[in-house]
C-alpha positions in Angstrom: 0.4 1.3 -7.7 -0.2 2.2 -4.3 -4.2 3.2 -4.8 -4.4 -0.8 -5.9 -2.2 -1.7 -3.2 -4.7 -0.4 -0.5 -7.6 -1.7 -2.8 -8.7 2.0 -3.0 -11.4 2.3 -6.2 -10.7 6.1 -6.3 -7.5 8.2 -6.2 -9.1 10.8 -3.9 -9.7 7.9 -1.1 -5.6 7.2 -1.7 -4.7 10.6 -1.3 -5.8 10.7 2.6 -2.3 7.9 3.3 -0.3 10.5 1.1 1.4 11.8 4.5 3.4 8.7 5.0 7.2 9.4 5.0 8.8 7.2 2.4 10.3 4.7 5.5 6.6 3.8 5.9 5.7 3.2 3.0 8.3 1.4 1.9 7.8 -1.3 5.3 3.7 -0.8 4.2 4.4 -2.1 0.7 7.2 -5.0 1.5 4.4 -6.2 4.1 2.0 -6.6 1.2 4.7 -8.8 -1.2 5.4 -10.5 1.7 1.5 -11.4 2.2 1.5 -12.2 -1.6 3.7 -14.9 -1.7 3.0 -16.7 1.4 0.5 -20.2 -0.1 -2.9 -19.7 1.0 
């Protein structure tokens, strides 16, 4: 889920963001819902 989130194609390229403490991910992935559901 979160390699599609960042619209990485491979794993590997995901792996870089894997230091991000769970608070930051967390605010990184409500951001993105919150971008998903605003009408374009």
């Amino acid at each position: 889920m979160v390699r599609d989130a960042l619209g990485h194609a491979d794993t590997k390229t995901t792996e870089i963001y894997t230091h991000l403490n769970n608070d930051e991910l967390r605010r990184a992935m409500q951001k993105l819902r919150a971008k998903k559901r605003r009408p374009k």
